[in-house]
N, C-alpha and C positions, 0 to 999 in steps of 0.2 A: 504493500500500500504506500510504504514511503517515496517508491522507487517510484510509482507511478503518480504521484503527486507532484513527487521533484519535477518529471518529465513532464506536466500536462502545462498549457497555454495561460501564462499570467488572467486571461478574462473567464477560462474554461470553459469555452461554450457560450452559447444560447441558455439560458437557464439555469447558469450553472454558477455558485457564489466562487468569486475568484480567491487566492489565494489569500492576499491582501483581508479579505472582506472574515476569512476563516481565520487565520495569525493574528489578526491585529493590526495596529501600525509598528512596525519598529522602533520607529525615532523613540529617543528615551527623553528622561527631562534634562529639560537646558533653557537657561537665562538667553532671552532675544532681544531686550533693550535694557536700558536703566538711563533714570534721569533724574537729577537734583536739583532742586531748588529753594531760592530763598528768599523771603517776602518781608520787607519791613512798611510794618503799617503806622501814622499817627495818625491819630484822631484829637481833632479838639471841638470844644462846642461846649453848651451849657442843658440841662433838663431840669425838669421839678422832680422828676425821683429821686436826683443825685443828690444827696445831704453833705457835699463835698464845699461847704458855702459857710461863711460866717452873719450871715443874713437870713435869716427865716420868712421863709414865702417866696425865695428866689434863686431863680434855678441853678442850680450846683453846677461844679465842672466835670463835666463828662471827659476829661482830657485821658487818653490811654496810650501805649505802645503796645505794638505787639512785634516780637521778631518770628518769625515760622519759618523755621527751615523743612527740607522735605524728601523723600525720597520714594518713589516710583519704579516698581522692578516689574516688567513683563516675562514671564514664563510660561514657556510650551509644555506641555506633561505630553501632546500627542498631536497627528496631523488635524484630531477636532475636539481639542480639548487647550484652553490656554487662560489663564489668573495674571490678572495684575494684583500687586499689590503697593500700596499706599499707606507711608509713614508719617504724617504731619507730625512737629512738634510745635506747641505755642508756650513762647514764654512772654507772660505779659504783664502790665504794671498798669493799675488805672485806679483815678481819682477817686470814684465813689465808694467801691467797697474798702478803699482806702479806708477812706473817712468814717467808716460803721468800725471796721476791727480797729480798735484803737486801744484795747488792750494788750494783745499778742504781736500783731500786726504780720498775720500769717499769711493775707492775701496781697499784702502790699505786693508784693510778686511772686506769681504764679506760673507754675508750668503742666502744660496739659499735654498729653502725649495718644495717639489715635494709632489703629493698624484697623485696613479697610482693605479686605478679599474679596475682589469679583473673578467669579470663574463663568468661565462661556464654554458651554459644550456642543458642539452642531451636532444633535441627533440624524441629520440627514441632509439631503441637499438644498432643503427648503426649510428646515427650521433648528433652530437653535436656545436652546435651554440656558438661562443665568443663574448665579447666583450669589450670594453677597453676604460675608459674616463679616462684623466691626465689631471695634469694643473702641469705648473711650473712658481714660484716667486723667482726673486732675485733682488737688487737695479736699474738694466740697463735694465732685460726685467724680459718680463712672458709672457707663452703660453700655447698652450691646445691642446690634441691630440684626437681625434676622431676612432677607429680602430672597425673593423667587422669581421669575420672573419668562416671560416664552414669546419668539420673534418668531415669524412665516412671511418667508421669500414668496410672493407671488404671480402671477403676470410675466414671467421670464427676468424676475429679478426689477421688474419695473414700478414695483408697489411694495410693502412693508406693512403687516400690522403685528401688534404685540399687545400683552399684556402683563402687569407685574404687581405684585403686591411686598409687603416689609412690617415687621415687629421692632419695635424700641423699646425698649426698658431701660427708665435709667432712674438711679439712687443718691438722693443726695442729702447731706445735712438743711435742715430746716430750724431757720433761725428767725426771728422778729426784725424791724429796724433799725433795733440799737444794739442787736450783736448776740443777744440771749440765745443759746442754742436748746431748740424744741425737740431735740431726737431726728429719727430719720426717716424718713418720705420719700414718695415714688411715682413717676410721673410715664404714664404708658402712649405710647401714642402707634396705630395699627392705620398703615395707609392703600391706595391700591390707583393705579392709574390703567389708562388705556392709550396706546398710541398708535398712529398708522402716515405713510410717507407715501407720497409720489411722482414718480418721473413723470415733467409735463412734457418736456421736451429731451435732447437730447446735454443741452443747456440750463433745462429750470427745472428745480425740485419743491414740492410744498409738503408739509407734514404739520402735524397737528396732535396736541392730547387733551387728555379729561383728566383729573388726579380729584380723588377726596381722600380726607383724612381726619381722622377720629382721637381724640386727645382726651385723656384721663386722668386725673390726681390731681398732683399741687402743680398749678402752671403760672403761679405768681413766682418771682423773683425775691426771695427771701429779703433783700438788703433793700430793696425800694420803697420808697416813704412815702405818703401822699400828706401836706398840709393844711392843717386845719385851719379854722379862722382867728382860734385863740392865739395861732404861732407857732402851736405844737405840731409835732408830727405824731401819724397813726400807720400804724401794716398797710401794704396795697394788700388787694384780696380780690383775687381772681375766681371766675365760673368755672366747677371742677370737671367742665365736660365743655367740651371744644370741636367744632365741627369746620370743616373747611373745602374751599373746592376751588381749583384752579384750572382754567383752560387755555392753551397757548396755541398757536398757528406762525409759521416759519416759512415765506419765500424768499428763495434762492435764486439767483440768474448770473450765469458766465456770460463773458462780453469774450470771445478768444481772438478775435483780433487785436485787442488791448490785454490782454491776460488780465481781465480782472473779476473780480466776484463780490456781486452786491446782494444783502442782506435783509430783510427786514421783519420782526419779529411784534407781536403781538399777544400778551398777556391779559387776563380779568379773570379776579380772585375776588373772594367772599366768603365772611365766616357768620357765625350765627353770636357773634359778640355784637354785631352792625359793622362789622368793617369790610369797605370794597375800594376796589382796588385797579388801578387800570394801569401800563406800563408799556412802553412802543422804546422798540431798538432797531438802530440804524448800524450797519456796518459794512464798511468795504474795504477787499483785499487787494493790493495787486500787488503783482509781480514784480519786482528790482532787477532778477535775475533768474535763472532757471532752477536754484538752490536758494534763493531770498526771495522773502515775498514781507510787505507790511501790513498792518492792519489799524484802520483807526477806527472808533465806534463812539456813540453815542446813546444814551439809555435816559428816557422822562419817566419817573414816575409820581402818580399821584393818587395819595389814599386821603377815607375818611377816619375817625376815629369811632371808637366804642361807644355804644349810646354808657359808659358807665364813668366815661373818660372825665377828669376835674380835676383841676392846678389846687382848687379850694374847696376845702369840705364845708359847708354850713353848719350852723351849730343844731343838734339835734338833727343830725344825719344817723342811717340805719349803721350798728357796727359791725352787721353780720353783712351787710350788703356789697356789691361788688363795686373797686373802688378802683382807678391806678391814674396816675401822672406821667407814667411811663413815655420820654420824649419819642420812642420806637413805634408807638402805639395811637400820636394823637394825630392829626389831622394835619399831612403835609407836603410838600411836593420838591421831589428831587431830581437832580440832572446828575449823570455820571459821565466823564468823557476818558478814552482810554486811547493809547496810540501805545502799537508790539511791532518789533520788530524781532524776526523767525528765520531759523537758517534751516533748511529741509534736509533730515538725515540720508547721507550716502548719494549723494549729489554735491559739487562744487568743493570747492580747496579744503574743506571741513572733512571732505572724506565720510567715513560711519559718525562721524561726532555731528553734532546740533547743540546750537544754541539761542537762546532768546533771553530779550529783553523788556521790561512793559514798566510802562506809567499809567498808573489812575488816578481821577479827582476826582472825588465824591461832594457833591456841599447838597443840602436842604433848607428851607424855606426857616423850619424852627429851632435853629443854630445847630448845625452839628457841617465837619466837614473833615475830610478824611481823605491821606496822601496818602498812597501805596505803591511802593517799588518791589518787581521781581525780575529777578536772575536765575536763568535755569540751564543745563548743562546736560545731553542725553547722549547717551552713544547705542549706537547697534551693535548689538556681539552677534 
C-alpha cells in the first residue's frame, strides 16, 4: 500500500482525495513577520470628573502621558492555519487618578500590559474560521476576552460576508471618589457583529457592518466625581446594564493612473443611556514610490450626551440615581487629523524590512486635545 501510494498522481484521480489532502500540510510552524512599535501619547485638557483642580465646581486637569511600546509577531502553524499575536505595553501617568490616590500614590504611574491571539483557520476555499483569546493586566484590574468568529468567500471571491461574536470579563478594585477601596467588582460585556464586503468594480470596494453589545456590572469609573451645589463632591453612578449598537459602511476607489486610493467611511452609534452618535472619515493614499506610499486622513465626530449627564447636582437630587460629568460622555464634537508615512515590506532599498511613521491630532469642542506619535519597524522572515 505504501508503495503504491508513493507511486500514485499528487491529484489521484477524479475522485480521489490527493495526497496533500490525506498527510496534511507539511510546512511546520514558523515566524513570517514581526513588527515593533512605539506610540507616545499627550493629552491635555480639562473635565468635571477630574478632581485634579484646587477649585471646586471646575473642571480638573485631564492632563496624561502615555508611552506604549508594542510588538506584533505573525505565525504560520500551517498552509491554513496562521495567529498573530499582539503585545501592547502602557505605561502611563495622569492627573486625575492622581489626585484621588493621595495616600499611597500607587496610580500616579501605571503600567498595563495586554497579549491579544487571533488565529485564522481557512476551513476551505471559501471560508475561514477566527479566533481571539486576550487577557489584560494593570494595578486596579485585569480581564480576558473570549471572540469566535466565521468569513465566506462568495461570488468568485467578489463578495464577503461574516459573522463574529466575543466575551469580556474583566475584574477590578472598586473604590468611591476619595480613594476608599469597596472590595472587588466585575464588569461583563458579550458583543456580536455582522459584516459583508463588495467588489463594485475592478477599482471600488464597499463593505458594511451591524455590531450590538451588551454591558453588565459596575460600568462607572471608580475615581470620577460629579459636583454638587454645596461644592462637595459625590460617586458618579452609572446604569448596570448597557446596551449599544453601531453600524458603519466603507467606500473605497483606486485612481491607477495616479496610484492613489480614496476612502470614505461612515459610522452611527447609539446606546440606551440617550447617547448617538454620528462620525464621517476621509482618507487618501498615494503612492511616492512603488515601496512608499503616504496617507493623510481626517475623522468629524459628533455625539450627544446621556439624558443623566450634569456638571451640577441640585440639592435634593436622587443618591441612588444615575449621575456622571464624565468629559468622555457629555455632548461634543471632535476632529482628528493624521498624516503616515509607510514603506511596503520586501519591495524597495528596505528589502524584507518596513517601516513607518505617523502623527495624530486629536482636539474636541469641551477641552481635551491629544498629540500622538508612532514608530514602527517590521520585517518579513
Amino acid at each position: 500500500m505504501l508503495g503504491v501510494a508513493a507511486s500514485a498522481r499528487a491529484d489521484g484521480g477524479p475522485g480521489t482525495p490527493s495526497d496533500e489532502a490525506i498527510l496534511g500540510d507539511a510546512v511546520g510552524w514558523r515566524i513570517e513577520d514581526v513588527q515593533l512599535r512605539t506610540t507616545y501619547l499627550d493629552q491635555r485638557g480639562h473635565g468635571y470628573q477630574s478632581q485634579d483642580t484646587s477649585n471646586v465646581g471646575v473642571p480638573g486637569s485631564e492632563r496624561m502621558y502615555v508611552v506604549q511600546p508594542s510588538a506584533l509577531v505573525r505565525v504560520r502553524q500551517s498552509a491554513r492555519v496562521t495567529h498573530e499575536i499582539v503585545v501592547p505595553v502602557d505605561a502611563i501617568t495622569a492627573a486625575s487618578p492622581d489626585a484621588v490616590d493621595a495616600t499611597s500614590s500607587a496610580s500616579r504611574r501605571n503600567l498595563a500590559v495586554d497579549i491579544d491571539v487571533r488565529s485564522a483557520i481557512r476551513i476551505d476555499d471559501h471560508g475561514t474560521v477566527s479566533t481571539r483569546i486576550s487577557a489584560h493586566f494593570e494595578e486596579p484590574l485585569s480581564g480576558g476576552t473570549l471572540g469566535l468568529g466565521y468569513r465566506r468567500r462568495l461570488a468568485d471571491d467578489n463578495a464577503t460576508i461574516g459573522i463574529s461574536g466575543s466575551v469580556t470579563v474583566d475584574g477590578f478594585d472598586n473604590r468611591d471618589h476619595v480613594g476608599n477601596y469597596l472590595g472587588k467588582t466585575v464588569r461583563t460585556t458579550v458583543g456580536a457583529s455582522l459584516t459583508a464586503s463588495q467588489l463594485l468594480s475592478p477599482t471600488t470596494t464597499l463593505d458594511g457592518s451591524y455590531g450590538v453589545t451588551r454591558q453588565h456590572g459596575t460600568l462607572e469609573t471608580p475615581w470620577n466625581a460629579v459636583v454638587k451645589a454645596d461644592g462637595n463632591f459625590t460617586d458618579e453612578v452609572l446604569p448596570r446594564d448597557r446596551t449599544r449598537h453601531a453600524m458603519t459602511a466603507n467606500l473605497a476607489q483606486h485612481v491607477p493612473l495616479t496610484r492613489t486610493t480614496a476612502r470614505l467611511a461612515y459610522r452611527y452609534y447609539r446606546d440606551d443611556f440617550g447617547i448617538h452618535a454620528h462620525t464621517v472619515e476621509g482618507a487618501a493614499y498615494q503612492y511616492l514610490a512603488s515601496w512608499l506610499y503616504v496617507r493623510a486622513a481626517y475623522r468629524f465626530h459628533d455625539q450627544t450626551s446621556p439624558r443623566f449627564f450634569a456638571t451640577v447636582l441640585e440639592p435634593g437630587f436622587d443618591i441612588k440615581a444615575p449621575r456622571t460629568a464624565d468629559s468622555d460622555l457629555a455632548a461634543f464634537r471632535a476632529h482628528e487629523w493624521s498624516l503616515q508615512l509607510t514603506s511596503i515590506k520586501g519591495r524597495g532599498p528596505l528589502r524584507a524590512w518596513s517601516a513607518s511613521a505617523e502623527v495624530l491630532r486629536y482636539s474636541r469642542s469641551n477641552d481635551l486635545r491629544i498629540t500622538a506619535v508612532t514608530l514602527s519597524i517590521g520585517r518579513v522572515l
